[in-house]
C-alpha positions as a LaTeX table, in Angstrom:
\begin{tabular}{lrrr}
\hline
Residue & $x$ (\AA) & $y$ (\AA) & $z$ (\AA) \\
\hline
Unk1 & 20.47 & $-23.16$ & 6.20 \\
Unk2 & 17.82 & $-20.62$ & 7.28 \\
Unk3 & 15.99 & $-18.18$ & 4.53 \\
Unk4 & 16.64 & $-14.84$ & 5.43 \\
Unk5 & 14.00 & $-12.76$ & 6.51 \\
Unk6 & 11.89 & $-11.01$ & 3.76 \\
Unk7 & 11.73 & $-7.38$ & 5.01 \\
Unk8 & 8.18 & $-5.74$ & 4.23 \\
Unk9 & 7.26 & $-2.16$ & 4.77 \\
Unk10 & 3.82 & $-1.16$ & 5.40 \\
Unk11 & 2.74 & 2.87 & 5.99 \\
Unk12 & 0.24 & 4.20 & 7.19 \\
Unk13 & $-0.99$ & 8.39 & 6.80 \\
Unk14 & $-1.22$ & 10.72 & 9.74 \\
Unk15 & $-4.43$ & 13.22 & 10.47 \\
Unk16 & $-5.73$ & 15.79 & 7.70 \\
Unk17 & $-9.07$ & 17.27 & 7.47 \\
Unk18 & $-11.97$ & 15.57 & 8.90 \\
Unk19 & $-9.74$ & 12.46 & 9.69 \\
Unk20 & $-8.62$ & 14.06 & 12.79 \\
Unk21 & $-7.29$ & 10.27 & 13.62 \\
Unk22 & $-6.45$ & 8.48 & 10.49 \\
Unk23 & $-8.05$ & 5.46 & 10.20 \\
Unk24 & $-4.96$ & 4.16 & 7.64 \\
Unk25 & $-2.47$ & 4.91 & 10.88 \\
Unk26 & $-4.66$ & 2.96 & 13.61 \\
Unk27 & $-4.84$ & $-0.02$ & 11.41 \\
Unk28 & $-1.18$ & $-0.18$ & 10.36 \\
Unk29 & $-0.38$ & $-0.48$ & 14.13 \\
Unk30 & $-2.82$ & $-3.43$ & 14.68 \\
Unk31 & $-0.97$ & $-4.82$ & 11.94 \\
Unk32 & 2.32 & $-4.49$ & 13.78 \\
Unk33 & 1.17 & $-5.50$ & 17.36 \\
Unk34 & $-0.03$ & $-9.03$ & 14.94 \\
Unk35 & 3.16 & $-9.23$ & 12.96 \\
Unk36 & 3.29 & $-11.42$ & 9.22 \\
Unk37 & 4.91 & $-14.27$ & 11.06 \\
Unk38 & 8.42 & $-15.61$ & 11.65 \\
Unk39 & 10.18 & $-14.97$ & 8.24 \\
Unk40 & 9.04 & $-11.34$ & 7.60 \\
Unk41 & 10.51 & $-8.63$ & 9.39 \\
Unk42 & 7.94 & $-6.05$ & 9.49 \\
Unk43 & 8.80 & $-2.31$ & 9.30 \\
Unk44 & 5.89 & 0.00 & 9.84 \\
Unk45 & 5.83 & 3.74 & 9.28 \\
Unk46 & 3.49 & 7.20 & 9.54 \\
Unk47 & 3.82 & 9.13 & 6.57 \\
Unk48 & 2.34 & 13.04 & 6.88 \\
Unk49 & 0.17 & 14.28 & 4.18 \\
Unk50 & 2.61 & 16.40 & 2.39 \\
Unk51 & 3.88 & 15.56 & $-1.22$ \\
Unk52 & 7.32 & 16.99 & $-0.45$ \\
Unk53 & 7.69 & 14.13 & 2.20 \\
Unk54 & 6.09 & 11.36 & 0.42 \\
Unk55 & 8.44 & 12.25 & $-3.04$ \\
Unk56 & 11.39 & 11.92 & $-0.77$ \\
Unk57 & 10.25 & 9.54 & 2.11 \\
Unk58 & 9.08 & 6.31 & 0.10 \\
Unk59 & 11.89 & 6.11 & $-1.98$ \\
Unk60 & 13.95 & 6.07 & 1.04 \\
Unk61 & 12.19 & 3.57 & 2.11 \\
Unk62 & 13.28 & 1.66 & $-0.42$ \\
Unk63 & 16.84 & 2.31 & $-0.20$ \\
Unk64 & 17.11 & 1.32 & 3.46 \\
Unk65 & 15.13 & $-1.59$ & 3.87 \\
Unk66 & 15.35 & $-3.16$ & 0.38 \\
Unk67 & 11.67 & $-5.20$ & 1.30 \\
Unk68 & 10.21 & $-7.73$ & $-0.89$ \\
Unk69 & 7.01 & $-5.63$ & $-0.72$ \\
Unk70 & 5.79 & $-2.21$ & 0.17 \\
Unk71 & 1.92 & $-1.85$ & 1.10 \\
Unk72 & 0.67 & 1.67 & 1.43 \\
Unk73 & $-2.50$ & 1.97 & 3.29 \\
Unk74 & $-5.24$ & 4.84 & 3.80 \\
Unk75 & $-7.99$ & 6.05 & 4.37 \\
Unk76 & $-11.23$ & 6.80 & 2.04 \\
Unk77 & $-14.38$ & 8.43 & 3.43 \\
Unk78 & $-16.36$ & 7.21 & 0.87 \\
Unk79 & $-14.96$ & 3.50 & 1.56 \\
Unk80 & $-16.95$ & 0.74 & 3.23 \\
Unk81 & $-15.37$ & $-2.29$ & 2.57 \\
Unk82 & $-11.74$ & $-2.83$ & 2.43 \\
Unk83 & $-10.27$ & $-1.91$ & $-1.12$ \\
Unk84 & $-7.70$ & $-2.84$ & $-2.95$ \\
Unk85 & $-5.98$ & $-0.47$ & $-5.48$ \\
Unk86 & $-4.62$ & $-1.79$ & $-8.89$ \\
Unk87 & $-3.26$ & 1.31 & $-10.12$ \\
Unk88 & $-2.01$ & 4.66 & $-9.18$ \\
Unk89 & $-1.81$ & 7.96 & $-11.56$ \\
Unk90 & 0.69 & 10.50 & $-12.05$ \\
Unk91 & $-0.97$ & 13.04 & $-13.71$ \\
Unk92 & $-4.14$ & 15.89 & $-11.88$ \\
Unk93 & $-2.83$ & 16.55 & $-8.35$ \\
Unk94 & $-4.86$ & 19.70 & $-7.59$ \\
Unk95 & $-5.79$ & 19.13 & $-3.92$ \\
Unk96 & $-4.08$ & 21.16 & $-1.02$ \\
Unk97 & $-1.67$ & 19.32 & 1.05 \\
Unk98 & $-1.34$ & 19.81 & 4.64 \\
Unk99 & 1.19 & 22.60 & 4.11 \\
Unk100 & $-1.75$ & 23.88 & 1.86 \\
Unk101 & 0.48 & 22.73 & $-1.19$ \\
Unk102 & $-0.01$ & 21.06 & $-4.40$ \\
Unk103 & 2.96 & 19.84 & $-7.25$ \\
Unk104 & 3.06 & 22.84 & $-9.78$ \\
Unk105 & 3.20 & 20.22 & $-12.43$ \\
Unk106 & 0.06 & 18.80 & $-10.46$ \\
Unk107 & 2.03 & 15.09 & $-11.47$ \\
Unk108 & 4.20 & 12.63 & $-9.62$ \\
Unk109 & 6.74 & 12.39 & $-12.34$ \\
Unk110 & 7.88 & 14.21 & $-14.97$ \\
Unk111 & 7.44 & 12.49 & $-18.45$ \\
Unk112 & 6.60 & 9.51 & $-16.22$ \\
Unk113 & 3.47 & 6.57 & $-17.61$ \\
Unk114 & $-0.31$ & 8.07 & $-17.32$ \\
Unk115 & $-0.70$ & 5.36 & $-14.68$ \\
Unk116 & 1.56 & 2.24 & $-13.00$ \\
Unk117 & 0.04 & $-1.48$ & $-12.32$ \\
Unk118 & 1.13 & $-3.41$ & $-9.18$ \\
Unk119 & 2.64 & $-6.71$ & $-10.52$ \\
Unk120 & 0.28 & $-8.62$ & $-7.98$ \\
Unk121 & $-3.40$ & $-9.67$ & $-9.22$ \\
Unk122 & $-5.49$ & $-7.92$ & $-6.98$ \\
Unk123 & $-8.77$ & $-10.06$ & $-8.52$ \\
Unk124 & $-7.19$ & $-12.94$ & $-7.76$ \\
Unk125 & $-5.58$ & $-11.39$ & $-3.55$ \\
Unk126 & $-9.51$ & $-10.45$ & $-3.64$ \\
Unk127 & $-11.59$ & $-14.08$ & $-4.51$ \\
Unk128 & $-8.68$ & $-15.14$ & $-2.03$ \\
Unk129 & $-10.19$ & $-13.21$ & 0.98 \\
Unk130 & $-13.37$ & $-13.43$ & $-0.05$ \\
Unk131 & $-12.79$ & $-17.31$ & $-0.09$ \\
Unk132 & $-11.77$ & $-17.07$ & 3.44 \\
Unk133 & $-14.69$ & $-15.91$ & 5.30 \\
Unk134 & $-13.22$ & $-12.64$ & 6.97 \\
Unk135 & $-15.38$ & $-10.43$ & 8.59 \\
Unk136 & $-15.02$ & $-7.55$ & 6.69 \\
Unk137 & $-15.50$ & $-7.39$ & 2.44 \\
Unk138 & $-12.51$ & $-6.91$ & 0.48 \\
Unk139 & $-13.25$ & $-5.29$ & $-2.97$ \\
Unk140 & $-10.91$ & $-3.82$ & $-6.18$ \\
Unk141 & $-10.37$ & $-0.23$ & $-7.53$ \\
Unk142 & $-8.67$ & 1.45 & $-10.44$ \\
Unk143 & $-8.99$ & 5.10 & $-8.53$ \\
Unk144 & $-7.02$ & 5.75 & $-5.94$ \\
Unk145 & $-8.83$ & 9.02 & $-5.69$ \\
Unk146 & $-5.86$ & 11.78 & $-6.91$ \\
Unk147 & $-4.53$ & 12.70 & $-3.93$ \\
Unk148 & $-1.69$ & 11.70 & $-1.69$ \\
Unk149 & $-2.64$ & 8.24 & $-1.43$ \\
Unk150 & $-2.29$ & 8.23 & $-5.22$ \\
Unk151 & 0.24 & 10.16 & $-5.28$ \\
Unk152 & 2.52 & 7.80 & $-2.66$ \\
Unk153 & 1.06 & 4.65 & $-4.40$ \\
Unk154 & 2.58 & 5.48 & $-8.15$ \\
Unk155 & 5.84 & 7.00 & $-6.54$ \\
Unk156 & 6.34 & 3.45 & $-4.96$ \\
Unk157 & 5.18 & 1.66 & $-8.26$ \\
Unk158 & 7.77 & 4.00 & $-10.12$ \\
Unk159 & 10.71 & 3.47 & $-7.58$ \\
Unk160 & 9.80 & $-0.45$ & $-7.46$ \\
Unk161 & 9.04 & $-1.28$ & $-11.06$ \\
Unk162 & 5.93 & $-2.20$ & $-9.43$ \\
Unk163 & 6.51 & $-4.20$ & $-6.39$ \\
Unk164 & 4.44 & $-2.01$ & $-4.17$ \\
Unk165 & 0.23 & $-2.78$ & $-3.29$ \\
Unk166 & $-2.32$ & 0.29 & $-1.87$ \\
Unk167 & $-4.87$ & $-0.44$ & 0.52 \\
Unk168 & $-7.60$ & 1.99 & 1.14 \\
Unk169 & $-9.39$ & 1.17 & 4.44 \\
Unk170 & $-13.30$ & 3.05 & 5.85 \\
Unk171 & $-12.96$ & 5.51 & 8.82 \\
Unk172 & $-12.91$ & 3.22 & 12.06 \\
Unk173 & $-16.27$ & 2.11 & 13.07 \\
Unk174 & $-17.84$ & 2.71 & 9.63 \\
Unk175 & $-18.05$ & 0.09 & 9.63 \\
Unk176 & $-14.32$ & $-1.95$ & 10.95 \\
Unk177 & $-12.89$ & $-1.72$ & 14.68 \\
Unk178 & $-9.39$ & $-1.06$ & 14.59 \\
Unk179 & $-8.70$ & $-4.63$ & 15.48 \\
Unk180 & $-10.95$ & $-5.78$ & 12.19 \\
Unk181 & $-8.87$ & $-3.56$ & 9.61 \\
Unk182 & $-5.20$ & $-4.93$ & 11.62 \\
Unk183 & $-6.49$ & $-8.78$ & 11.29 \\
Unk184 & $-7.70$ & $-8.04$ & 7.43 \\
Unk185 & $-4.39$ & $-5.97$ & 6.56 \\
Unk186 & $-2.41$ & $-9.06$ & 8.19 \\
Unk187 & $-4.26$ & $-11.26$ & 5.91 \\
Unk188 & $-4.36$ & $-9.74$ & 3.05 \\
Unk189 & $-0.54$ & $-9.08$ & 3.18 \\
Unk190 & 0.20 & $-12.69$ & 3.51 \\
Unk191 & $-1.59$ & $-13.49$ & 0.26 \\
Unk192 & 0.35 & $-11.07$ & $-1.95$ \\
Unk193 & 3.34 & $-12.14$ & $-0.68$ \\
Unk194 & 1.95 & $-15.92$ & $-1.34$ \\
Unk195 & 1.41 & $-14.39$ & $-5.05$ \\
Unk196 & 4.58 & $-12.81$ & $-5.68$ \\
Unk197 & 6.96 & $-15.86$ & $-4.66$ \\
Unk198 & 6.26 & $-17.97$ & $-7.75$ \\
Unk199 & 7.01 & $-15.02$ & $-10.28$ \\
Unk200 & 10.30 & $-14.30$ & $-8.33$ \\
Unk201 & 10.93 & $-18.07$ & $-8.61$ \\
Unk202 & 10.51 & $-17.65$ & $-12.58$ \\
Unk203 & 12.39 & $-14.90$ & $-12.75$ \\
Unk204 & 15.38 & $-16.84$ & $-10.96$ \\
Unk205 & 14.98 & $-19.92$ & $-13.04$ \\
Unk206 & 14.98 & $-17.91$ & $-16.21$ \\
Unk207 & 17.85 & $-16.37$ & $-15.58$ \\
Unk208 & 19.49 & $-19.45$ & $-13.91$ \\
Unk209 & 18.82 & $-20.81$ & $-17.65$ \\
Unk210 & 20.60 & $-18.34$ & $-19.92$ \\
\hline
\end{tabular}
């Protein structure tokens, strides 16, 4: 009998500010064009930089696709490799949305943690890459920079007790082509999914056992 499918959602932001194209965007449809292979059913989506949309948009995308994973990617102007978020924050939203809007509470949840881990080991996604030889330099954060890439990253963490990954990627051409950032995304997708099949395995066998 076949496995089903493991659906995976990846996003991507639209334009705001100086990012007139959004680098995030661009590279999330290189992905797509390259696919994760046979057994993942890729879903890909644009998100807009408003926090009204992303509070009600990623959960949704939770409810309809029920994926395995959820990998949020944007853009950083101060990026030049390829980073990898651990954590996202719910607390000191004070920068202007494209509807020139901002949470009153400036936070992502009420009475929600300070911050949310992803339950994959970026370190170890990281040496992976770096192991591999790709053409563009893969490196860790613990600031997704307080804005609404933050702000998407701990509302998937919250809705997914975790389950979700950020990926902030340069401008294009500062220094990755838009094909570069697609073939690293595609890559580095693969691996977390690599690292969170043995915990799910755990968690069935430990629960096969009680």
């Amino acid at each position: 009998m076949e496995r089903p499918r493991k659906a995976v959602v990846v996003t991507g932001f639209g334009p705001f500010g100086e990012h007139t194209v959004n680098a995030s965007w661009i590279a999330v449809q290189e992905l797509q064009k390259l696919g994760l292979g046979d057994g993942v059913e890729l879903h890909v989506y644009e998100i807009p930089v408003e926090y009204e949309t992303v509070r009600t948009l990623v959960p949704a995308l939770w409810e309809r696709h029920s994926p395995q994973l959820v990998v949020h990617v944007g853009v950083s102007g101060m990026a030049t490799t390829v980073t990898l978020e651990k954590c996202g924050h719910n607390k000191g939203y004070q920068g202007l949305d494209n509807c020139r809007f901002c949470p009153g509470s400036q936070c992502c949840v009420e009475d929600g943690p300070e911050s949310l881990d992803s339950v994959i080991d970026m370190d170890a996604v990281c040496q992976r890459v770096a192991a591999l030889g790709l053409d563009v330099s893969v490196s860790i954060s613990q600031d997704a920079g307080r804005y609404l890439c933050d702000f998407a990253y701990y509302t998937s963490l919250y809705r997914s007790r975790g389950r979700s990954a950020f990926v902030h990627v340069p401008p294009l051409g500062k220094p990755y082509s838009a094909e570069q950032l697609g073939r690293a995304l595609r890559v580095i997708i693969e691996l977390m999914l690599e690292f969170l099949e043995p915990s799910e395995e755990a968690t069935a066998n430990g629960r096969h056992g009680r």
